[in-house]
C-alpha positions as CSV (number, residue, x, y, z in Angstrom):
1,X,-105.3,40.0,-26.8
2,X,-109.3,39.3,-26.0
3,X,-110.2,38.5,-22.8
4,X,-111.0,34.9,-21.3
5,X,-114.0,36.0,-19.3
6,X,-115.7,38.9,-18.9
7,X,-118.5,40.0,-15.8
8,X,-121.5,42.1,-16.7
9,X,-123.3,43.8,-13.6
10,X,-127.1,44.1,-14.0
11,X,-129.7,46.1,-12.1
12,X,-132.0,45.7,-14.5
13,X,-131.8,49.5,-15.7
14,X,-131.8,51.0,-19.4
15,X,-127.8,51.3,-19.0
16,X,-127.0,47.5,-17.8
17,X,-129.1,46.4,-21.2
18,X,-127.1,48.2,-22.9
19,X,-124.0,46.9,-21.2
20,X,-125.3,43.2,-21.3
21,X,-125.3,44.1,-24.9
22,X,-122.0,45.2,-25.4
23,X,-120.6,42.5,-23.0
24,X,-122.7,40.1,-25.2
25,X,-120.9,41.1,-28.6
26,X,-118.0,41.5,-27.2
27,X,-118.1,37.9,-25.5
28,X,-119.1,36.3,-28.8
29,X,-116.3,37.8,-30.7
30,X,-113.8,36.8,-28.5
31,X,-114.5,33.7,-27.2
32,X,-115.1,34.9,-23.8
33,X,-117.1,33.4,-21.1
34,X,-119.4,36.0,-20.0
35,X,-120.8,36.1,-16.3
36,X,-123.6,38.2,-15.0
37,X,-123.2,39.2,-11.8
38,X,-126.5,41.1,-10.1
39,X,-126.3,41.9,-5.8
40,X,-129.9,41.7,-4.1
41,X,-130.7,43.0,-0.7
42,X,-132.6,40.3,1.3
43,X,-133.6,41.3,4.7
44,X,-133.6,39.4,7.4
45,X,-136.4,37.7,8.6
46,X,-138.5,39.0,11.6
47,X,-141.9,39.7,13.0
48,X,-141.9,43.0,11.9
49,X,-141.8,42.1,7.9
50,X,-144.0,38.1,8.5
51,X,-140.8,36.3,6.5
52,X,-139.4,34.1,9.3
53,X,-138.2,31.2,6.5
54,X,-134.9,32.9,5.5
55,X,-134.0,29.6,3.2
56,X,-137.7,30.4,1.3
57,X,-137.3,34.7,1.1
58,X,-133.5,34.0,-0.5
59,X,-135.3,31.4,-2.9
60,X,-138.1,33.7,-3.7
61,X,-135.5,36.6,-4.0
62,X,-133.2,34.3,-6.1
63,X,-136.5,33.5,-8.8
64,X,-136.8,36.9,-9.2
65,X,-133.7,38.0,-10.0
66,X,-133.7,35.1,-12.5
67,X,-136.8,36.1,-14.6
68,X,-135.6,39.6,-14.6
69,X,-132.2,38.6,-16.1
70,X,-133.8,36.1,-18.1
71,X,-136.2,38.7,-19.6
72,X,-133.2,40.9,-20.2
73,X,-131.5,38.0,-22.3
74,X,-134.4,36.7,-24.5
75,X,-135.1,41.1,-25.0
């Protein structure tokens, strides 16, 4: 029995390649949906760090995290 859907945690590291890899194969050969799933810190805004437009730092954060799994990907 494969599995409908699989998740794949990134942090961008030599070992989650090699996992999006494995999850990659694995999701081809059984038809699975495959999800990446990659948790960002995003601090608050405040004086102390000049971000006071939470809705642009999360964006900005968000863009990031897109090209880096992207880059992973297309690797």
């Amino acid at each position: 029995m494969f599995p409908k859907q699989i998740i794949c945690p990134l942090d961008y590291s030599s070992y989650s390649f090699k996992a999006l890899k494995y999850a990659g194969d694995l999701a081809r050969r059984s038809g699975a949906r495959l999800h990446l799933f990659h948790a960002c810190h995003v601090p608050l805004p405040s004086p102390e760090n000049n971000m006071f437009d939470s809705g642009l730092m999360l964006a900005e954060t968000e863009d990031s995290a897109r090209t880096k799994i992207e880059d992973m990907i297309y690797t």
